[in-house]
C-alpha positions as a Markdown table, in Angstrom:
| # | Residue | x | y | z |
|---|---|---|---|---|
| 1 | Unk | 15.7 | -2.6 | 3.4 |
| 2 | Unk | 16.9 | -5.0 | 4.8 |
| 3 | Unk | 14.6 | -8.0 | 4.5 |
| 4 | Unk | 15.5 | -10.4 | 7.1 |
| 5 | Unk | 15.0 | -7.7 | 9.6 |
| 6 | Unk | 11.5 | -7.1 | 10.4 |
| 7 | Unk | 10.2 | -3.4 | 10.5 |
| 8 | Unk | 8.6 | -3.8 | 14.0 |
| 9 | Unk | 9.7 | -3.9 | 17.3 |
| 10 | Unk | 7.3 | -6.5 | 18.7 |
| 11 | Unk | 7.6 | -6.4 | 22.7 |
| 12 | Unk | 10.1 | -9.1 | 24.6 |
| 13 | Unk | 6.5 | -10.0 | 26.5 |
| 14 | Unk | 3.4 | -10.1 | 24.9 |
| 15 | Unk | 2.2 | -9.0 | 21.7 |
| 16 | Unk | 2.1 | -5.7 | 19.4 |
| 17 | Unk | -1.2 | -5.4 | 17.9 |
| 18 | Unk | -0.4 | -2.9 | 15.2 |
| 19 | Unk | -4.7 | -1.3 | 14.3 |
| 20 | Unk | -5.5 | 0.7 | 11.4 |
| 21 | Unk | -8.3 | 2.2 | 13.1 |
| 22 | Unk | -9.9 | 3.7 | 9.7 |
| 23 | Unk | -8.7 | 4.4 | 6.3 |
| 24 | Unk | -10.2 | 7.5 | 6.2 |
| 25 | Unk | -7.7 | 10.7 | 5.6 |
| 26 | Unk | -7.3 | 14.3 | 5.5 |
| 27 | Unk | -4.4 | 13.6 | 3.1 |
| 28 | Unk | -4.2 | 11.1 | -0.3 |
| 29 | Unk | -0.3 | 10.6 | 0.5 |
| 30 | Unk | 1.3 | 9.3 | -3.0 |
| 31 | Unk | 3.1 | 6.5 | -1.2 |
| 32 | Unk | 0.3 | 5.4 | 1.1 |
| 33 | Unk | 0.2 | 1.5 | 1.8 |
| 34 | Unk | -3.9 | 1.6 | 2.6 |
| 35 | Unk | -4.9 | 4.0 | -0.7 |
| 36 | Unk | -6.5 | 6.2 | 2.2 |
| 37 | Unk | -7.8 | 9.0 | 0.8 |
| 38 | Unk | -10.8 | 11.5 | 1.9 |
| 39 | Unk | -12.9 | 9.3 | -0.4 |
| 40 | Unk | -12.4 | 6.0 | 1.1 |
| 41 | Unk | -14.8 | 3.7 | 1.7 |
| 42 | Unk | -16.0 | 3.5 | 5.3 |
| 43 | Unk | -19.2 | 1.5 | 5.1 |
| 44 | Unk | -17.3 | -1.5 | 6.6 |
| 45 | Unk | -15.5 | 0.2 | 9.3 |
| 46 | Unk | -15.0 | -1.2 | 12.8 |
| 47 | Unk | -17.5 | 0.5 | 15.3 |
| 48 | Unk | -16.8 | 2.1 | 18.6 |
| 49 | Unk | -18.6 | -0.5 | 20.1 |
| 50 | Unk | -17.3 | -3.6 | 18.6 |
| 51 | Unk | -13.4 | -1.6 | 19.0 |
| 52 | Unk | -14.1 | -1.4 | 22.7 |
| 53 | Unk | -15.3 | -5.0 | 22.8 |
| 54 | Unk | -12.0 | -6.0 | 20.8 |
| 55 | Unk | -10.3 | -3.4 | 23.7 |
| 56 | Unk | -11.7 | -5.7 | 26.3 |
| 57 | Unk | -9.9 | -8.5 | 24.9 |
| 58 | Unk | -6.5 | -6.8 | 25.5 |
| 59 | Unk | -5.6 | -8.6 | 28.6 |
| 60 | Unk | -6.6 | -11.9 | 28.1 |
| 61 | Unk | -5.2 | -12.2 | 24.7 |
| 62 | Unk | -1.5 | -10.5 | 26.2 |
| 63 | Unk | -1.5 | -7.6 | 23.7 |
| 64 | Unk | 1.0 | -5.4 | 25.7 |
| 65 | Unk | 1.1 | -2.8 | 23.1 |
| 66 | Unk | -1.1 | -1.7 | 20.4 |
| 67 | Unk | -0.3 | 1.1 | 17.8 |
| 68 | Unk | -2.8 | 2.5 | 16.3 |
| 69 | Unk | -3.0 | 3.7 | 12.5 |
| 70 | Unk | -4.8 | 5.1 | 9.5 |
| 71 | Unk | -6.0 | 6.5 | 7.6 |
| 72 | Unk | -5.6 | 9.7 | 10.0 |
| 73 | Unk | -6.9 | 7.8 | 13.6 |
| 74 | Unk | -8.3 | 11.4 | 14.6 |
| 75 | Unk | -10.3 | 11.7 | 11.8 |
| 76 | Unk | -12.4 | 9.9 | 14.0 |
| 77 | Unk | -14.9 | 11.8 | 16.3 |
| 78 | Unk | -14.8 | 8.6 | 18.9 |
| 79 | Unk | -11.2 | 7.6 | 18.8 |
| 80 | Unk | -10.0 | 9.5 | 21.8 |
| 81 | Unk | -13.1 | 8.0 | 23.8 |
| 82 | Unk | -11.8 | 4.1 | 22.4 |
| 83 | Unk | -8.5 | 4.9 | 23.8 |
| 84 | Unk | -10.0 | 6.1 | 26.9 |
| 85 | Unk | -10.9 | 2.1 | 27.6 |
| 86 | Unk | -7.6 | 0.9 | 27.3 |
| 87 | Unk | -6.0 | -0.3 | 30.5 |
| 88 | Unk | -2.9 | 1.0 | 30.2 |
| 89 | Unk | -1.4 | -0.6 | 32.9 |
| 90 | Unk | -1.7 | -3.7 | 30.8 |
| 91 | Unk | -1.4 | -2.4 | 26.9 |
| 92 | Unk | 0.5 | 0.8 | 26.2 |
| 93 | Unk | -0.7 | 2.6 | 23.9 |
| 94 | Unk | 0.7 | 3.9 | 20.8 |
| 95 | Unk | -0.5 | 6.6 | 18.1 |
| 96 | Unk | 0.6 | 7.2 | 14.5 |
| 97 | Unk | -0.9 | 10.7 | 12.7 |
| 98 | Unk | -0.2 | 12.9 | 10.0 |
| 99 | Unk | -0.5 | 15.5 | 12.6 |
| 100 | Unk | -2.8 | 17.8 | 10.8 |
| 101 | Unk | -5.8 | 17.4 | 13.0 |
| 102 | Unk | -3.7 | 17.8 | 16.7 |
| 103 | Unk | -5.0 | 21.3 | 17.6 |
| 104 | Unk | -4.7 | 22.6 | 20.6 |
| 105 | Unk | -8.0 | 21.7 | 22.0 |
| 106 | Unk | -7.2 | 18.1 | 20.4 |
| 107 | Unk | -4.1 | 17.9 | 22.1 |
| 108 | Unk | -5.3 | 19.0 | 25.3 |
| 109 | Unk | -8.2 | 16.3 | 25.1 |
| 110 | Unk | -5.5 | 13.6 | 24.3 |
| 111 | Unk | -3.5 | 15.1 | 27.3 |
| 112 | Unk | -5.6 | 13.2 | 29.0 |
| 113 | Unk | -5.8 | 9.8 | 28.0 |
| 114 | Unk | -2.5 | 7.6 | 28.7 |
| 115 | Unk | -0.3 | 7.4 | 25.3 |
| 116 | Unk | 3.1 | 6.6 | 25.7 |
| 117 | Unk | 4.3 | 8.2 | 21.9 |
| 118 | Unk | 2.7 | 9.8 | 19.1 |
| 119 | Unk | 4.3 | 9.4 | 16.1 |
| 120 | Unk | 4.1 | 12.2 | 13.4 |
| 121 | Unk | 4.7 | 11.7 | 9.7 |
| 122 | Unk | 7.1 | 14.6 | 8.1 |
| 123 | Unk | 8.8 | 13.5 | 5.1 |
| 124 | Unk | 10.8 | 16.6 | 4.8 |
| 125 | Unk | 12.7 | 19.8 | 6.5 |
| 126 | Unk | 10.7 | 21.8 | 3.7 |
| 127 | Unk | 6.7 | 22.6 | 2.8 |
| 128 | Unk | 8.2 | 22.0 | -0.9 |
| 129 | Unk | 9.4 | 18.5 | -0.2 |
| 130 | Unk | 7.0 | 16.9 | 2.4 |
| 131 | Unk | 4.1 | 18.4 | 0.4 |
| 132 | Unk | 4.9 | 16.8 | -2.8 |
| 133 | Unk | 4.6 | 13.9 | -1.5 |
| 134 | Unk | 1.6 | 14.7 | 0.9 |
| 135 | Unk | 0.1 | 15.8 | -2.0 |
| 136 | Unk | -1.8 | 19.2 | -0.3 |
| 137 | Unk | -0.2 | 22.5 | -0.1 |
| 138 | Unk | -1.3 | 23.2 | 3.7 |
| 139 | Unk | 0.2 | 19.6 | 5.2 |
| 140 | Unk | 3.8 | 20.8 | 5.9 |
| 141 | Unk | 2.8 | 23.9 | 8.4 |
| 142 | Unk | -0.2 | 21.9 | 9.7 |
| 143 | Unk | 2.6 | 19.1 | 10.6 |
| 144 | Unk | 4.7 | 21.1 | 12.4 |
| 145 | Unk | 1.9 | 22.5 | 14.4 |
| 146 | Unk | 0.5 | 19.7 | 15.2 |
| 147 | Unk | 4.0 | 18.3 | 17.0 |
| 148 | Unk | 4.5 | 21.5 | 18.6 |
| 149 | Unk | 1.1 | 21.0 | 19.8 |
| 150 | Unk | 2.1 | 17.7 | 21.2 |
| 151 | Unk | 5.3 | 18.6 | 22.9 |
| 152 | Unk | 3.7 | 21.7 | 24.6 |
| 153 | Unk | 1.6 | 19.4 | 26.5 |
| 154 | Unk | 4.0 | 16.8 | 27.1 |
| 155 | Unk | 3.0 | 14.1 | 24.7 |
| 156 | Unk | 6.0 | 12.2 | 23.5 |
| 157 | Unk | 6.8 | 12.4 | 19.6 |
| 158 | Unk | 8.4 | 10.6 | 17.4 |
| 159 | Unk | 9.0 | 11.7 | 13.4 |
| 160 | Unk | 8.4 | 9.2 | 11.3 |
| 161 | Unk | 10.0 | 9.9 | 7.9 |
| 162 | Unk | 10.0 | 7.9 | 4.5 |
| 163 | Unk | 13.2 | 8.2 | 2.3 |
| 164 | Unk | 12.9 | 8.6 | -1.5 |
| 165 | Unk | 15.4 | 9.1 | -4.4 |
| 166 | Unk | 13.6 | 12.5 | -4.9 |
| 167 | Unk | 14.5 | 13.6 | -1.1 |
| 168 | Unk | 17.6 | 11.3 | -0.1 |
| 169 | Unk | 19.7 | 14.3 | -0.9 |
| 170 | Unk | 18.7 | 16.1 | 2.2 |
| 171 | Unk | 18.6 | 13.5 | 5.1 |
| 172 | Unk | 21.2 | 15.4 | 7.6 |
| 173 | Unk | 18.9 | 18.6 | 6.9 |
| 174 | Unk | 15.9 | 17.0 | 7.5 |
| 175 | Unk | 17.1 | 15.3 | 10.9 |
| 176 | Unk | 18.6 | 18.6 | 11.9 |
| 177 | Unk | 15.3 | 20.4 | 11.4 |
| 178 | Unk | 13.5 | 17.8 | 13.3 |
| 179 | Unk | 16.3 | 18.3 | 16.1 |
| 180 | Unk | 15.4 | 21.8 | 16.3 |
| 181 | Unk | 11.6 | 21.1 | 17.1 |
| 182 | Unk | 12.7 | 19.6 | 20.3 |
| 183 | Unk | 12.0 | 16.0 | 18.8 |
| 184 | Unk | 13.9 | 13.5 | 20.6 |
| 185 | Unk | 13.2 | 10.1 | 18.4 |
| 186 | Unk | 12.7 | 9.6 | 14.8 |
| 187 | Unk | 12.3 | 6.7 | 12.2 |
| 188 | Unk | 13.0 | 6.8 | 8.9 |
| 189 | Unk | 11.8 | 4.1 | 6.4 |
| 190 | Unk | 12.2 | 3.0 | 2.4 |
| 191 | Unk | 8.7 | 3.1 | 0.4 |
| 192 | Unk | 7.5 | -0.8 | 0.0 |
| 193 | Unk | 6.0 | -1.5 | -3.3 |
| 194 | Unk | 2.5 | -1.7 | -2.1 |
| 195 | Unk | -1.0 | 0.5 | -2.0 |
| 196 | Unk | -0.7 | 3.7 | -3.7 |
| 197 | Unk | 3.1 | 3.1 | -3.9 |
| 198 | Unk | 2.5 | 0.3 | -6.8 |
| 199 | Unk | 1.7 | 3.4 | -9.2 |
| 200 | Unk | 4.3 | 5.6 | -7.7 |
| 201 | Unk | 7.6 | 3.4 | -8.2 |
| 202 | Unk | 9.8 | 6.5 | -8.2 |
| 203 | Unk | 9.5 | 6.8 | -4.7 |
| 204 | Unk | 11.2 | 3.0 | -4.6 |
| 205 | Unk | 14.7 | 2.8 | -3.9 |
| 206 | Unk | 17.0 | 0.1 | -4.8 |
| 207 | Unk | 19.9 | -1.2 | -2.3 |
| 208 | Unk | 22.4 | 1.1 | -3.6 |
| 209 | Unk | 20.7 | 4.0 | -2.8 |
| 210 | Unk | 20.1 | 2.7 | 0.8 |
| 211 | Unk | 23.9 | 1.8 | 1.5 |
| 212 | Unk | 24.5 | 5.9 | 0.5 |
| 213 | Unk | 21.3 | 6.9 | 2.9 |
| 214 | Unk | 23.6 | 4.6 | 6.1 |
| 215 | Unk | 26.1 | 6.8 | 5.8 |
| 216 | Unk | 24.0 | 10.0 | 6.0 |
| 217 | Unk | 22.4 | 9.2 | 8.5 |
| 218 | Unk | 25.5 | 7.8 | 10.8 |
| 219 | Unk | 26.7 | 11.1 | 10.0 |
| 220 | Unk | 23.3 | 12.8 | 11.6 |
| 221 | Unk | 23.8 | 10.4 | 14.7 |
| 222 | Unk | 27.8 | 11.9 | 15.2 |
| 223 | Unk | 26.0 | 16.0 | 14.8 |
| 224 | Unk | 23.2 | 14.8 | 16.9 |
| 225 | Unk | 24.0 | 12.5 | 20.2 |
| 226 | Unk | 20.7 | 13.5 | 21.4 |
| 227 | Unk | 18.2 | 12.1 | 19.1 |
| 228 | Unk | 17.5 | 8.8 | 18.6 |
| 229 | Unk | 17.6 | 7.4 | 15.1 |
| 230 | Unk | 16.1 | 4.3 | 13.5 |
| 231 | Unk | 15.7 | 3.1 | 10.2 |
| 232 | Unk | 15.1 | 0.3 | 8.3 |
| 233 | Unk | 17.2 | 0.4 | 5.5 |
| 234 | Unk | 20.2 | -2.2 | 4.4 |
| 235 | Unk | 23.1 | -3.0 | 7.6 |
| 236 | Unk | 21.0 | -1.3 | 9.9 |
| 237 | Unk | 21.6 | -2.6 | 13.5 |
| 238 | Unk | 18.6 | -1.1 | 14.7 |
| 239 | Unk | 15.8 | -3.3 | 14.1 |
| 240 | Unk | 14.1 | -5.9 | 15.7 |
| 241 | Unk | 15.5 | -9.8 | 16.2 |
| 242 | Unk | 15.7 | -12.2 | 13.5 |
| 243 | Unk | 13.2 | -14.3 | 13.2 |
| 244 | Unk | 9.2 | -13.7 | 11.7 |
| 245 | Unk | 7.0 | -12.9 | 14.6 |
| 246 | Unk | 4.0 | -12.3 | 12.4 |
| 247 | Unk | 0.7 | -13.9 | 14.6 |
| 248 | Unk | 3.0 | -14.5 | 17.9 |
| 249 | Unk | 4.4 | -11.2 | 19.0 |
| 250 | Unk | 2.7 | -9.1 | 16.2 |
| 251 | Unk | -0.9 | -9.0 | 15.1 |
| 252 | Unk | -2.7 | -6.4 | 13.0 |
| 253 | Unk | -6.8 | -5.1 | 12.0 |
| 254 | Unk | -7.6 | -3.3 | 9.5 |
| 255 | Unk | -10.1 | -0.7 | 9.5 |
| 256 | Unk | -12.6 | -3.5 | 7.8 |
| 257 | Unk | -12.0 | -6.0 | 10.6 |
| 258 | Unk | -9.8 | -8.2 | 9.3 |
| 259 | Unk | -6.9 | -9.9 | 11.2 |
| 260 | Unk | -3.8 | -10.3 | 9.9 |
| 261 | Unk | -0.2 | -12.0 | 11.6 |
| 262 | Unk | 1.0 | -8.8 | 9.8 |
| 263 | Unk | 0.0 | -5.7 | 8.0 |
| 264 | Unk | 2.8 | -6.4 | 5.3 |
| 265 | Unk | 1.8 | -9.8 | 4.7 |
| 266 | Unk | -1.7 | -8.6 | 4.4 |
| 267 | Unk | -1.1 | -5.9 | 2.0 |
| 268 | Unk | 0.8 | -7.8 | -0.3 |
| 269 | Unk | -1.8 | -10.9 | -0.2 |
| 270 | Unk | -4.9 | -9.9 | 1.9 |
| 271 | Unk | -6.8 | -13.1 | 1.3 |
| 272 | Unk | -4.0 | -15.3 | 1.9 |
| 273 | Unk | -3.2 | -13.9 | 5.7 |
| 274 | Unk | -6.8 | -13.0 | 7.0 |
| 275 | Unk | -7.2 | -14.5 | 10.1 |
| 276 | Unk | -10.6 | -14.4 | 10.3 |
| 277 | Unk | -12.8 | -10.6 | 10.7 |
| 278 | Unk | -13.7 | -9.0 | 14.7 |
| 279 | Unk | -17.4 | -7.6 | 13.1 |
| 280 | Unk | -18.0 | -11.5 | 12.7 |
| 281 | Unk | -16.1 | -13.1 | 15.6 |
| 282 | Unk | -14.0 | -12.0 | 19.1 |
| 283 | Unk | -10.2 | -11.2 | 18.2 |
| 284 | Unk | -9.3 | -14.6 | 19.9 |
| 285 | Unk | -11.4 | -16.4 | 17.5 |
| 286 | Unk | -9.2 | -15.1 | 15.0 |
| 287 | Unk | -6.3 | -15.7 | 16.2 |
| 288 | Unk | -7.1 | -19.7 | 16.2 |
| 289 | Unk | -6.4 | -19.8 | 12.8 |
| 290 | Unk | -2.5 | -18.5 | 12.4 |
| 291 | Unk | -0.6 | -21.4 | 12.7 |
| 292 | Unk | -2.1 | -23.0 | 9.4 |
| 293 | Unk | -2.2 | -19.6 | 7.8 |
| 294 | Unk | 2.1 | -18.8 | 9.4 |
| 295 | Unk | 4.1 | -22.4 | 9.2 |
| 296 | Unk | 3.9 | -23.5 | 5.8 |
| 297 | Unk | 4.9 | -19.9 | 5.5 |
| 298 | Unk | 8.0 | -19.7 | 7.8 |
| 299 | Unk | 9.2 | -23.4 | 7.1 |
| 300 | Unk | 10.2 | -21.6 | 3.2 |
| 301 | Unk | 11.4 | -18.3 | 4.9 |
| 302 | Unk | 12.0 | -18.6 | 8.6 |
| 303 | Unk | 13.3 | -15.0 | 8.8 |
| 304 | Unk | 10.8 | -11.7 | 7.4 |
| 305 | Unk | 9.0 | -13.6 | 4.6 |
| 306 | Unk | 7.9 | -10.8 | 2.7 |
| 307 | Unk | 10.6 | -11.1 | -0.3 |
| 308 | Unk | 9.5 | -14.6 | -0.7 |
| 309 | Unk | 5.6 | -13.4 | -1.0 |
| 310 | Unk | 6.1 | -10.9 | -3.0 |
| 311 | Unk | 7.9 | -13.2 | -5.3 |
């Protein structure tokens, strides 16, 4: 990866608010950045009522877009209903899954609600090789329902994929198998050192390996004009501008509360970047506090700071 270049794509106006709605999961992924886990704790969690409060917000604050994460989002019984709130002539809405919980009769709920892209994690064009990783033997057919699902009814997808040393081998495979499911957009990522990740480290890839994955996957772009490819890994030209936008055109919850200029930051040094928590105060109370949390920070590392963090 490379680190100058920050993972997001933060809107030209207004603000991404990136929201781990819970860290609850169907799944205990071994390269999770939350731990999430069917045993997490949830005793903290944001309620419906204080997420549409923090929905209401929205406009005021000029939070354009807002993706929402896990944890598995669906997992919750009221998430559909706290998306329902969401003016989405003001803040489109975005969706990250696992995809094992879009039925048919979830899918057709979500149909309608306003979501501009779900985006589905698949980690490989085999059960053998996304389940290994997924860490259950039923998540690779479930996945590949569950986009099906979504295209049937007209929901946008986009496959998000990470890229280890133990499936690097096969990244023109797996973006022709995600080419045949009709998929039109897909991201593919390095595993950062953080979460469940720490005690996996043979999932990290050093920049070496990344130069070799480039090449792959200019390859996949020549055999596939169609589909849109991003990535984050080293001379990519598809990432966002230079320049940290942590706590100006990026914000982040957690499924706690807590408000972070950006979820990496966070995880690497939670107590460092909290911002303050929404079960305590509104999000624009928060948000008071980034400048003294973000400029001593950017003045050492005016670019993605999280190599400097980390060190």
């Amino acid at each position: 990866m490379n680190e100058d270049l920050c993972r997001f794509r933060p809107p030209q106006k207004g603000t991404l608010l990136v929201w781990e709605i819970t860290n609850l999961c169907n799944l205990e992924c071994a390269h999770c950045c939350n731990k999430s886990s069917p045993f997490a704790d949830i005793s903290s969690e944001v309620s419906k009522e204080k997420a549409i409060a923090i929905v209401n917000e929205f406009e005021k604050l000029n939070i354009t877009e807002v993706y929402f994460s896990g944890g598995e989002p669906f997992i919750r019984n009221d998430f559909i209903e706290i998306i329902s709130h969401i003016n989405t002539d003001k803040t489109v809405v975005f969706v990250a899954s696992n995809g094992i919980l879009l039925t048919k009769d979830k899918v057709k709920k979500l149909s309608k609600v306003s979501i501009k892209r779900m985006t589905i994690s698949l980690d490989g064009h085999t059960p053998e090789i996304h389940n290994k990783v997924r860490r259950r033997p039923f998540a690779f057919d479930k996945t590949v329902e569950g986009i099906s699902n979504c295209i049937s009814k007209g929901i946008p997808v986009r496959i998000s994929g990470v890229i280890t040393p133990d499936n690097a081998e096969f990244v023109e495979e797996f973006i022709e198998f995600v080419a045949s499911l009709d998929v039109k957009a897909i991201v593919l990522h390095t595993v950062l050192p953080v979460g469940r990740a720490e005690q996996n480290k043979e999932l990290i890839s050093g920049k070496e390996f990344n130069k070799k994955i480039v090449d792959k996957i200019n390859n996949a772009k020549i055999r596939f004009p169609d589909v849109v490819i991003d990535h984050s890994f080293e001379d990519s030209t598809s990432l966002s501008d230079k320049g940290c936008q942590a706590g100006k055109r990026l914000l982040h919850i957690t499924s706690n509360g807590d408000v972070s200029p950006c979820s990496w930051l966070y995880k690497i040094d939670a107590r460092r970047f909290t911002l303050g928590n929404i079960n305590e105060v509104s999000l624009e109370e928060c948000l008071v506090k980034n400048d003294s949390v973000m400029n001593p920070v950017l003045e050492l590392a005016p670019n993605c700071p999280i190599s400097s963090i980390k060190k």
